[in-house]
DRENBAMAR-250130 format. One line per 5 residues: number of its first residue (from 1); their letters; for each residue x, y, z of N, C-alpha, C, O. Coordinates in steps of 0.1 Angstrom, whole numbers, plus 5000, padded with zeros to 4 digits. Layout:
BEGIN
NUM> A> X Y Z X Y Z X Y Z X Y Z ~ ...
***
This chain:
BEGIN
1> XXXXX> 5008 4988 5000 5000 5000 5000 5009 5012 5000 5018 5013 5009 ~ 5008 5023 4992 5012 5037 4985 5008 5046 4996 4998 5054 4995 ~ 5014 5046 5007 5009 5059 5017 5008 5074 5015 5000 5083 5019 ~ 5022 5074 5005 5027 5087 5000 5025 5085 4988 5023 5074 4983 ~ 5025 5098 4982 5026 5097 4967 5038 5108 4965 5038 5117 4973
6> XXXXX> 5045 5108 4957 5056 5119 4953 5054 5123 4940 5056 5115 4931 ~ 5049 5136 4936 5048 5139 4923 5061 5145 4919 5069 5148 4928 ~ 5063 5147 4908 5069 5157 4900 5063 5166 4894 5053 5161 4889 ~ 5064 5180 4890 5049 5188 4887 5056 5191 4872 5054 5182 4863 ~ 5060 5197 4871 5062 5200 4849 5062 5191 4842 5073 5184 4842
11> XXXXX> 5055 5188 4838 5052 5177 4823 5049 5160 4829 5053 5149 4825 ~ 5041 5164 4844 5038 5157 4850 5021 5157 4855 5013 5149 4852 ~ 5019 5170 4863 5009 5175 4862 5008 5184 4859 4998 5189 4864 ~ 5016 5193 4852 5010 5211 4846 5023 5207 4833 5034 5203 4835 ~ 5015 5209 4822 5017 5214 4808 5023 5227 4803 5017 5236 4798
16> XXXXX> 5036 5228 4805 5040 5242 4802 5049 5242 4794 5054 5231 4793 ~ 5057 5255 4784 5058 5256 4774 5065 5275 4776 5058 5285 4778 ~ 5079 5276 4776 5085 5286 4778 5096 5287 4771 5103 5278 4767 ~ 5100 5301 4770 5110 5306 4756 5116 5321 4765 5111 5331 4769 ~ 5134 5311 4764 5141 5325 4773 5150 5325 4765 5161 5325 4770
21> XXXXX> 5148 5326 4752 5158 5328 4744 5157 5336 4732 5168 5339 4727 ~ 5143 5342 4726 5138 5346 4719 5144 5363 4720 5142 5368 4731 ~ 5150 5371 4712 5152 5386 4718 5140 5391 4723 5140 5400 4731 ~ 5130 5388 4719 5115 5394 4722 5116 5394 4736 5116 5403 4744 ~ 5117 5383 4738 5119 5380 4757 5122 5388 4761 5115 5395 4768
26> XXXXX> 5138 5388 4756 5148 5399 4767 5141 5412 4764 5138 5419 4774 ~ 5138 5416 4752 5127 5426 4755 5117 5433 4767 5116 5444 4773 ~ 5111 5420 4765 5103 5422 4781 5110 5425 4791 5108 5435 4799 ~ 5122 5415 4792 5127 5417 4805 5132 5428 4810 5133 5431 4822 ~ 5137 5435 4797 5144 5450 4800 5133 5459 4805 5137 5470 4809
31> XXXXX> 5117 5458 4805 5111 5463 4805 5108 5466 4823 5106 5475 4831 ~ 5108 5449 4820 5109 5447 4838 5116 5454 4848 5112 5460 4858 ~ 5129 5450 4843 5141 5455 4850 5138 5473 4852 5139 5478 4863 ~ 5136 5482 4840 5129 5492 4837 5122 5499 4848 5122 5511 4850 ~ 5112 5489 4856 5106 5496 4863 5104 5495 4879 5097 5500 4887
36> XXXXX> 5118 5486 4878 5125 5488 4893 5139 5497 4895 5147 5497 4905 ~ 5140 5505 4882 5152 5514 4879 5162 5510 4874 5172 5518 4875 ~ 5164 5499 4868 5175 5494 4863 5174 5494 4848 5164 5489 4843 ~ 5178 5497 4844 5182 5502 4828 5192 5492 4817 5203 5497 4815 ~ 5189 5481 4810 5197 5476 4807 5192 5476 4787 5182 5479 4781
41> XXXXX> 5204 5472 4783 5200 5468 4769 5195 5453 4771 5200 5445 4780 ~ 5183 5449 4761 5184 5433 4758 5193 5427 4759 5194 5422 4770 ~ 5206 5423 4746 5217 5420 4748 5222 5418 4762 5225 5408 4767 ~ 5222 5429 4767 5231 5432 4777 5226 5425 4791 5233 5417 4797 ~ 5214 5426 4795 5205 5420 4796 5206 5403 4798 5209 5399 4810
46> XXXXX> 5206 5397 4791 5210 5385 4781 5222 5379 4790 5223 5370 4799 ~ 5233 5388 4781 5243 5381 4786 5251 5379 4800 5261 5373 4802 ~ 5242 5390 4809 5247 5392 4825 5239 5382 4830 5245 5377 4840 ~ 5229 5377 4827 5217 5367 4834 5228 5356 4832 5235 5351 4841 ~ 5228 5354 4820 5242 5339 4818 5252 5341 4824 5256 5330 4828
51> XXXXX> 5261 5352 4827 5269 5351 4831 5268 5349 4849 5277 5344 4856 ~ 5255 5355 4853 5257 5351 4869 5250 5338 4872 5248 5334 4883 ~ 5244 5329 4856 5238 5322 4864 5248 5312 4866 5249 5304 4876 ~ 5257 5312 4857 5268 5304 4853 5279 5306 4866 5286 5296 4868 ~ 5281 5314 4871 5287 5319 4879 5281 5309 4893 5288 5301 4900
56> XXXXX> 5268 5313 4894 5258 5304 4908 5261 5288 4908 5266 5280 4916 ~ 5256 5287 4896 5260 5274 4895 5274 5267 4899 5275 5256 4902 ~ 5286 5276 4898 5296 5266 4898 5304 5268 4909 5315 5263 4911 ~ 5296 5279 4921 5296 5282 4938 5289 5270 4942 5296 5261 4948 ~ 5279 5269 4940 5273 5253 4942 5276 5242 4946 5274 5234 4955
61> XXXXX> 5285 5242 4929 5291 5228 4927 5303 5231 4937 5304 5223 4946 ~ 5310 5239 4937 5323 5240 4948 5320 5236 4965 5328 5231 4974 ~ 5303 5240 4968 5302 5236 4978 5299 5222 4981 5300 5218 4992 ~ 5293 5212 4969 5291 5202 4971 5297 5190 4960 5291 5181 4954 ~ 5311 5195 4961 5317 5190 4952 5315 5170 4948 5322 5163 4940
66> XXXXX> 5305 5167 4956 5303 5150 4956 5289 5149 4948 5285 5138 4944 ~ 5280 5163 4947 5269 5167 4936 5272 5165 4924 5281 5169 4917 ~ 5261 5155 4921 5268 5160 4901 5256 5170 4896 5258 5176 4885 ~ 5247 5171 4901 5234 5180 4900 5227 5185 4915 5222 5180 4926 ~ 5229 5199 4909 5230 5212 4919 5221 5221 4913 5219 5218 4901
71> XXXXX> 5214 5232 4917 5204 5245 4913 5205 5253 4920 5209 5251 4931 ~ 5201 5264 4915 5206 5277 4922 5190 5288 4926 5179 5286 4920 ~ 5192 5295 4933 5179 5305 4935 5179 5315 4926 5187 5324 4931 ~ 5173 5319 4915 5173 5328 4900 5171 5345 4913 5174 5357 4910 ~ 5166 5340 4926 5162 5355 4928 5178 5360 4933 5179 5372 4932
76> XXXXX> 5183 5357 4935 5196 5360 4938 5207 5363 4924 5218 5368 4927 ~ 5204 5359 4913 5206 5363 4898 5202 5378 4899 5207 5388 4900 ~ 5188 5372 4897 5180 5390 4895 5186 5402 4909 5189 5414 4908 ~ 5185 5396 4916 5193 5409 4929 5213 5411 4924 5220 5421 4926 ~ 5214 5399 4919 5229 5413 4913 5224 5414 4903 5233 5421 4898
81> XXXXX> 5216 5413 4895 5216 5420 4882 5209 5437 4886 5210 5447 4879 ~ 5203 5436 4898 5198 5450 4901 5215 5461 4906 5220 5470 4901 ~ 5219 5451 4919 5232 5456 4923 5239 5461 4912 5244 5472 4916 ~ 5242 5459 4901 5249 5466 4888 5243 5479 4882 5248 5487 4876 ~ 5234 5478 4885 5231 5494 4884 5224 5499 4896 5213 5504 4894
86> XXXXX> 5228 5498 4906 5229 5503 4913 5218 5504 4924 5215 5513 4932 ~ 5210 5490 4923 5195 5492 4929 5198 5480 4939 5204 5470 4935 ~ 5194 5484 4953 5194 5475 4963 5179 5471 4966 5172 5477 4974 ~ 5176 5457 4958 5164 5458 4955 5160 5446 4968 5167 5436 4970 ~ 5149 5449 4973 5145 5442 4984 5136 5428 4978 5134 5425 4966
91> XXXXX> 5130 5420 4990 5125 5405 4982 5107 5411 4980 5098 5402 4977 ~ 5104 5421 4981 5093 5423 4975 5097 5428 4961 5088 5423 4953 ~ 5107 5436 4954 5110 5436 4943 5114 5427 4933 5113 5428 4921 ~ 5122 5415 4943 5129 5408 4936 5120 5395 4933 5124 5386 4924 ~ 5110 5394 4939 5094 5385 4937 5086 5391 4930 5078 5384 4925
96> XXXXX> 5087 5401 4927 5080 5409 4912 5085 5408 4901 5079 5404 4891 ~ 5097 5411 4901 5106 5405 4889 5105 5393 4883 5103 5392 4871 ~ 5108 5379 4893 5105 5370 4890 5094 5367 4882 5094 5362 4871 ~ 5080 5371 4891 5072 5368 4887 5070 5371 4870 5065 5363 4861 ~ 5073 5380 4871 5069 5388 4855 5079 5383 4845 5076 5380 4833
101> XXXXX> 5092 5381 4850 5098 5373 4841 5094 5361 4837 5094 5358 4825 ~ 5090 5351 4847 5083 5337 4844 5071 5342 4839 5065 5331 4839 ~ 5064 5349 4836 5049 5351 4831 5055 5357 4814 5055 5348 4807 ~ 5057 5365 4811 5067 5367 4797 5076 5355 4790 5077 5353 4778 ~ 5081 5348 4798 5086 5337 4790 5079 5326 4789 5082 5316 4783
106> XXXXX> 5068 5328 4797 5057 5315 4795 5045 5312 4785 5035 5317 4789 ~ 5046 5304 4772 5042 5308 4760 5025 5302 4765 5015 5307 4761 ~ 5026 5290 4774 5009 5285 4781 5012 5277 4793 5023 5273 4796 ~ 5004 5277 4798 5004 5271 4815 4990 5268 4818 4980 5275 4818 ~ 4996 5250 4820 4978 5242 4822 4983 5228 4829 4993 5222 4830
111> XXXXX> 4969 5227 4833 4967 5215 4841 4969 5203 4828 4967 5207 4816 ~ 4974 5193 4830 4969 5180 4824 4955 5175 4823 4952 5170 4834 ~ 4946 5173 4817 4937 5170 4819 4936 5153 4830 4943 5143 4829 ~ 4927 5157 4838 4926 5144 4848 4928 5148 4861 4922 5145 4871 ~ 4940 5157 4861 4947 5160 4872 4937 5167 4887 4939 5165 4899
116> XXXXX> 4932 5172 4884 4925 5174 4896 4914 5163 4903 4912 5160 4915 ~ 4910 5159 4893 4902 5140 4898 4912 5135 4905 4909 5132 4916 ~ 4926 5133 4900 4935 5123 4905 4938 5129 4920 4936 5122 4930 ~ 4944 5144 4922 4943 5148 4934 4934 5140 4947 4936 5132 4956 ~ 4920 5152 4939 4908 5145 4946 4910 5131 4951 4912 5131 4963
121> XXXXX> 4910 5121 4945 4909 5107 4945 4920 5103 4954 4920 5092 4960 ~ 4934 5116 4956 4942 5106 4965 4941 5112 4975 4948 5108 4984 ~ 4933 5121 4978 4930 5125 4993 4918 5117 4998 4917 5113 5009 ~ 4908 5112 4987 4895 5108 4993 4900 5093 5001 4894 5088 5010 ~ 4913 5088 4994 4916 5072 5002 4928 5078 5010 4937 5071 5011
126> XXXXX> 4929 5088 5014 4935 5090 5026 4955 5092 5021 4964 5091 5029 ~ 4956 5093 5010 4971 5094 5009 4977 5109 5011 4972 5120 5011 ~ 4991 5105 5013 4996 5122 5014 5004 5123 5002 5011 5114 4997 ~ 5002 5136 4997 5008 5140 4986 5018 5145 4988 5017 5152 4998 ~ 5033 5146 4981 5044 5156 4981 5045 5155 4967 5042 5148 4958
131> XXXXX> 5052 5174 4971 5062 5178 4956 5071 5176 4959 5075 5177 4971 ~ 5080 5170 4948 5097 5169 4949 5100 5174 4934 5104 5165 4927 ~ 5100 5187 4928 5102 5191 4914 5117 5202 4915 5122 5209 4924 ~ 5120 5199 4901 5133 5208 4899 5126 5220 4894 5119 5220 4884 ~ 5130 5227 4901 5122 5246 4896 5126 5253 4909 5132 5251 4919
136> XXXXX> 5121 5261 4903 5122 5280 4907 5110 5278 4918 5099 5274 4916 ~ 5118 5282 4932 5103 5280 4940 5094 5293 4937 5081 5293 4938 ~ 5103 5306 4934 5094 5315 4926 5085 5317 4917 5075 5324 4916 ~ 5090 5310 4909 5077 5308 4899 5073 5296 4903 5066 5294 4893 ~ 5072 5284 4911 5066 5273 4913 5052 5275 4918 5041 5271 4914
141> XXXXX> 5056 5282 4931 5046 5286 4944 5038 5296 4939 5027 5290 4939 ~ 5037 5303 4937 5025 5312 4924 5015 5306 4917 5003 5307 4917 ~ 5025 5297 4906 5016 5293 4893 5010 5274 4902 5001 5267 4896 ~ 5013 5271 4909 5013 5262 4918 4991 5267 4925 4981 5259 4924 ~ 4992 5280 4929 4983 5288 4933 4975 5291 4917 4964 5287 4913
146> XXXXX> 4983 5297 4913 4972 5300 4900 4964 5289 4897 4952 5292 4893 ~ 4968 5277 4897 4963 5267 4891 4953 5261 4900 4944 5255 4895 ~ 4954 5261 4913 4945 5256 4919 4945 5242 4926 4936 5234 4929 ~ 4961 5241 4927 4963 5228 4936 4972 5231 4943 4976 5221 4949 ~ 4976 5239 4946 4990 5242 4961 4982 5234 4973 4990 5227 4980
151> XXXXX> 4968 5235 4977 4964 5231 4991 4966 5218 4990 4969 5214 5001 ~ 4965 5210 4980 4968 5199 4977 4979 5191 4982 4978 5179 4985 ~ 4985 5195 4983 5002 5187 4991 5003 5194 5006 5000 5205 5011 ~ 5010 5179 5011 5012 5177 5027 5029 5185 5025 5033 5193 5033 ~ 5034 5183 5017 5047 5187 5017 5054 5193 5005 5057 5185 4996
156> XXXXX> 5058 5205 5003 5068 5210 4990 5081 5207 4990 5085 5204 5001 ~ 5091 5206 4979 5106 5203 4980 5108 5208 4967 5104 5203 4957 ~ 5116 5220 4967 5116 5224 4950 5133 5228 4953 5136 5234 4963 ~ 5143 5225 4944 5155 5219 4942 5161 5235 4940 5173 5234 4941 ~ 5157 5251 4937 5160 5259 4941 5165 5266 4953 5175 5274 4956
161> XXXXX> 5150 5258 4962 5153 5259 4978 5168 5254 4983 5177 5261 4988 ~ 5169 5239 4979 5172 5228 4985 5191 5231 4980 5200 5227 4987 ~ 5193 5240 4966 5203 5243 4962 5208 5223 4952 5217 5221 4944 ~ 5200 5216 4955 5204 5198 4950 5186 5202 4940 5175 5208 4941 ~ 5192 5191 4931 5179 5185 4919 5180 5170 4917 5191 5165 4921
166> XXXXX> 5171 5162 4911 5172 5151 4910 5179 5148 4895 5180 5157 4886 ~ 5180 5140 4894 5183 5126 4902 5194 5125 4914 5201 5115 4914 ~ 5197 5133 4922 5205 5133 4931 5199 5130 4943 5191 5138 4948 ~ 5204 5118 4947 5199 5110 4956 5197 5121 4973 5188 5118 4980 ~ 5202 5129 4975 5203 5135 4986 5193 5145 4986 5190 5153 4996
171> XXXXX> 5184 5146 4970 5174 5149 4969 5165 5144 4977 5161 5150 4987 ~ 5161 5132 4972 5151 5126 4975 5149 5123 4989 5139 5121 4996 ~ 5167 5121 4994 5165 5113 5011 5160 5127 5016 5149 5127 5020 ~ 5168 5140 5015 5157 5155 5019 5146 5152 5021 5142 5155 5033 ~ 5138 5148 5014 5119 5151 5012 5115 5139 5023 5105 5140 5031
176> XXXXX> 5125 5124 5024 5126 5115 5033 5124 5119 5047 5116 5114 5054 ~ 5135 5130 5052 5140 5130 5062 5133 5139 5068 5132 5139 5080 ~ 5127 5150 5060 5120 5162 5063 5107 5155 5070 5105 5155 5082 ~ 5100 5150 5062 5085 5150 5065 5082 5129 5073 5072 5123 5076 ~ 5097 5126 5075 5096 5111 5083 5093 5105 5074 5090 5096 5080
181> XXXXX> 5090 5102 5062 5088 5090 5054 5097 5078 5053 5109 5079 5054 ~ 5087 5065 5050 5093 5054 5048 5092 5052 5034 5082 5053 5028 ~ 5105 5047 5026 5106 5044 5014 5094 5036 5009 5086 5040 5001 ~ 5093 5023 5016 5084 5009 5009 5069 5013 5011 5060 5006 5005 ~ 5067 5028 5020 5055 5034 5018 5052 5047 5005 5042 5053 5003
186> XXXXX> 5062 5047 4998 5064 5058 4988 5065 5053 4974 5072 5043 4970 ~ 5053 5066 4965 5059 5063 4951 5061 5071 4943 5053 5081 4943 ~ 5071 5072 4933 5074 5086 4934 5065 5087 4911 5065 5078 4902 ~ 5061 5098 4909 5054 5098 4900 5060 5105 4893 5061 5115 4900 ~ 5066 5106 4881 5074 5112 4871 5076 5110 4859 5075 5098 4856
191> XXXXX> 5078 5120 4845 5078 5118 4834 5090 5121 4829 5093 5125 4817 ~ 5098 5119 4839 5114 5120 4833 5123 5105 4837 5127 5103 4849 ~ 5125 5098 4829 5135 5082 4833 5142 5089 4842 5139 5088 4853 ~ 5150 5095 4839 5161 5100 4846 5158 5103 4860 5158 5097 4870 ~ 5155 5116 4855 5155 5126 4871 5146 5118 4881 5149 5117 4893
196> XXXXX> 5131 5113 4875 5120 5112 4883 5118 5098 4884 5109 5096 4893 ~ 5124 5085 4879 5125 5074 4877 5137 5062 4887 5138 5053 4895 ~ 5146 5071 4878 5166 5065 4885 5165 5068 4894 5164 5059 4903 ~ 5165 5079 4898 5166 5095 4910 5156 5079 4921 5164 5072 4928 ~ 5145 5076 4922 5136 5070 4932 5142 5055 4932 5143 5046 4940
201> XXXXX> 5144 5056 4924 5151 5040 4922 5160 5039 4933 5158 5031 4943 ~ 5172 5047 4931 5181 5047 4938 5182 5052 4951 5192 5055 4957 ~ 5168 5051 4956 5169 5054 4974 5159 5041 4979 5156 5039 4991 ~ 5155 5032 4967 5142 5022 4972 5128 5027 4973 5119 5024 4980 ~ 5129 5038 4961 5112 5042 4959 5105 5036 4948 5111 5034 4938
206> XXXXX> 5094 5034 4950 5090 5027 4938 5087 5043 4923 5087 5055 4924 ~ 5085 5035 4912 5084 5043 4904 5070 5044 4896 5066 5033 4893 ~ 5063 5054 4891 5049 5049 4883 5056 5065 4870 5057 5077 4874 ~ 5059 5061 4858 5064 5065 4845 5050 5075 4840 5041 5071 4848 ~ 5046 5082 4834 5039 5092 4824 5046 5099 4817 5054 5108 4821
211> XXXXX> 5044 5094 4802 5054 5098 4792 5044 5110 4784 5035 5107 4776 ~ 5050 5125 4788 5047 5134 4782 5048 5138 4768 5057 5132 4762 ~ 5042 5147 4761 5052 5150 4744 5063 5159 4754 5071 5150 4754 ~ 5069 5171 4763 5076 5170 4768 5088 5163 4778 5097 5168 4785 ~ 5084 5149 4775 5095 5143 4782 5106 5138 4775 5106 5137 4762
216> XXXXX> 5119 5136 4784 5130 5131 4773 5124 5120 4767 5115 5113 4771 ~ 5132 5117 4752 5128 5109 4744 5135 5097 4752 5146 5096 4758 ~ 5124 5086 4749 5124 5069 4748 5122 5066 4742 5111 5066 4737 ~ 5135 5058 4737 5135 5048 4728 5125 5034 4726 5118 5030 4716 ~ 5128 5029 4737 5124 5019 4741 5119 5013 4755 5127 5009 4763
221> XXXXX> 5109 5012 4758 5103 5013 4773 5109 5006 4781 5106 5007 4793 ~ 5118 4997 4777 5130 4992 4789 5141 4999 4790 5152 4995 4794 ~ 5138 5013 4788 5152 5023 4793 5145 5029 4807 5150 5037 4814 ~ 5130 5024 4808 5125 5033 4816 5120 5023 4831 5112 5014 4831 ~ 5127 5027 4842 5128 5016 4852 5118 5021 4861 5119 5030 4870
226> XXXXX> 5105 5013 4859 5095 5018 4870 5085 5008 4874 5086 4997 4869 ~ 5074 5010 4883 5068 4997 4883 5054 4996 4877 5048 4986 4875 ~ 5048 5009 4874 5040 5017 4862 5042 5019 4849 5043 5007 4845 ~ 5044 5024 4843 5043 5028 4827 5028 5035 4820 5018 5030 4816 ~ 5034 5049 4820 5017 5050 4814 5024 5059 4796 5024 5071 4796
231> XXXXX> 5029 5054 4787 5032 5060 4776 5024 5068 4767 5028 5073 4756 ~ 5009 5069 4772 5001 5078 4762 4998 5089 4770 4988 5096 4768 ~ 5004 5091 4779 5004 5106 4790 4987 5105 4795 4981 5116 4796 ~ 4980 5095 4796 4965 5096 4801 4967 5100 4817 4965 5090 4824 ~ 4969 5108 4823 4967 5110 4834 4957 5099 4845 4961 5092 4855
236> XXXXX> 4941 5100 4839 4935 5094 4842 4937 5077 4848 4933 5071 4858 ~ 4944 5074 4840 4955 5057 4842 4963 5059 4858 4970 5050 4862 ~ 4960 5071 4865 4972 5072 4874 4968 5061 4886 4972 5050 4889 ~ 4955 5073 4891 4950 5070 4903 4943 5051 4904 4945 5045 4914 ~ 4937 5045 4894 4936 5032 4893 4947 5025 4894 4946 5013 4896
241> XXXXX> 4958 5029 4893 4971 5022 4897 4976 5019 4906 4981 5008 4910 ~ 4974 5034 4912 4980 5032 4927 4973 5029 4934 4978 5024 4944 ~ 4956 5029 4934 4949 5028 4941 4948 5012 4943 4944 5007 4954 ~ 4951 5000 4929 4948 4987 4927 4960 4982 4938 4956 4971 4944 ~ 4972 4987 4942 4981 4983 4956 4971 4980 4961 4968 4968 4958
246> XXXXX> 4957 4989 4971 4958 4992 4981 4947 4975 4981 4944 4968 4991 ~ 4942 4972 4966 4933 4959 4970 4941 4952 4968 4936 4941 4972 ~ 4950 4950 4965 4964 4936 4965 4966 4935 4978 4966 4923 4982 ~ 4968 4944 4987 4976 4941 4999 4966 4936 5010 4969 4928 5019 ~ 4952 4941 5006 4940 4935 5014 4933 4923 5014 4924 4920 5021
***
């Protein structure tokens, strides 16, 4: 029996679809930046974002040099990108930024269809839900709200916070250790082999597969190690799965 459930949320349960590369973008962004006093060109713009993220990232890795996958907090990007011209911008500005930056690069943002039945359904048999997703807890915890499932989960773990992403096992023992879970009570739900698959494998979680059009490509469904498999992304297929444990064990 599946006590816990562990989701993954992008291209798991929310369908999203974003472009930080387009100049149009940096466009916007200069816009943004604009109206917390900071003045930049696009370009310029552009290439300071890369350069401090690149910069974050490899403080990270120095700190946890036994990580092979590490993330960084973007709001601390955006606060030196203010610091360069000269704005000591506080976390109510630097959560506005964010926000609008993730709302400009976001081309659509949606539920999967099913997804809120499935919720429903795993609170009605009494299960606890966690997030364990690699993201921006800034833009997570918002559009998380927008959408209308944040009340939904007993527990969040977003790999910004945490400074670790999966498949990095110290991931997952985190979300373990945090909220008291037992492995052989957990399953972890993902549409990435890798990150959301291996990543649970490798602590003794079980795995249930949904293969998004955004998920990495598979070849062949024995690259994908889980004890589920749902390859036509039906959402709906979830909750009868997990739920069929709970009459096996009875």
């Amino acid at each position: 029996m599946y006590r816990n459930i562990i989701f993954d949320l992008y291209g798991t349960l929310v369908d999203i679809r974003t472009d930080e590369f387009s100049l149009d973008f940096w466009r916007k962004a200069v816009q943004v930046y604009a109206m917390g006093g900071a003045s930049f060109t696009p370009g310029e713009l552009r290439s300071s974002y890369a350069k401090y993220v690149k910069r974050a990232l490899r403080r990270e890795r120095l700190k946890h040099p036994t990580y092979k996958h590490v993330d960084i907090d973007l709001l601390q990007v955006f606060r030196r990108l203010y610091s360069d011209k000269g704005i000591n911008a506080d976390m109510t500005l630097l959560r506005k930024t964010a926000r609008r930056f993730r709302q400009d690069s976001t081309m659509f943002l949606r539920l999967y269809d099913g997804v809120i039945e499935l919720l429903e359904g795993l609170k009605n048999a009494g299960k606890k839900i966690y997030l364990l997703s690699n993201a921006q807890e800034s833009f997570t915890i918002p559009e998380m709200d927008e959408l209308g499932i944040l009340p939904y989960f007993d527990g969040i773990m977003i790999s910004s916070e945490e400074r670790v992403s999966k498949p990095q096992r110290q991931f997952f023992e985190k979300l373990i250790e945090r909220y008291s879970l037992k492995t052989e009570d957990c399953i972890m739900v993902g549409n990435d082999k890798n990150s959301d698959m291996f990543g649970a494998k490798g602590v003794g979680i079980d795995g249930l597969y949904i293969h998004q059009e955004i998920s990495p490509e598979v070849k062949d469904e024995r690259e994908v190690t889980a004890k589920w498999k749902i390859m036509d992304g039906d959402v709906h297929r979830i909750l009868p799965l997990i739920l069929s444990e709970d009459v096996s064990q009875n």
